[in-house]
N, C-alpha and C positions, 0 to 999 in steps of 0.2 A: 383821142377823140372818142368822147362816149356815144355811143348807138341809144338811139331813140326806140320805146320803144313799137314793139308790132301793132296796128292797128285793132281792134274790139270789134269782133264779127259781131251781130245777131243774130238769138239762135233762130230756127227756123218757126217756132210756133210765136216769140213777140213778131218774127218778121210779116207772117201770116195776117197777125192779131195787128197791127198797124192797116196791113194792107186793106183788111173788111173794114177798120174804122174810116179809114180814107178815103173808099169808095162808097160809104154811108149806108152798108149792108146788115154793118153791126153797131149797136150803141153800146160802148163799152160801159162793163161794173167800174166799181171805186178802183177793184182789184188788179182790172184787165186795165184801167187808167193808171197804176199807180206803177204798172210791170213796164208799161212804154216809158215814164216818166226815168222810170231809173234806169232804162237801156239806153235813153238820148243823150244823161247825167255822165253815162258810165264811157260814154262815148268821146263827149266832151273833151274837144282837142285842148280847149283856152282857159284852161284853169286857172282863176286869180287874176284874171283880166282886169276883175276891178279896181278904181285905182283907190289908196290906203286915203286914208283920213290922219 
């Protein structure tokens, strides 16, 4: 049986940097957009979920 694997922390400055966006403290750059985008991607349990054509 193969082991799945370990779950994808967030470091602590995207975790930070979500948390001001969310509480609408901070209006995120393209940069500080584009760093949550790929921590959420990188995160993403359901890869390929969509269905093929």
């Amino acid at each position: 049986m193969a082991k799945s694997a370990p779950p994808r922390q967030t470091s602590s400055k995207v975790s930070t940097l979500a948390s001001k966006v969310l509480s609408g403290t901070l209006k995120p750059t393209l940069a500080q957009s584009k760093a949550l985008a790929a921590s959420a991607l990188g995160q993403d349990q359901t890869k390929g979920q969509r269905p093929k054509r």
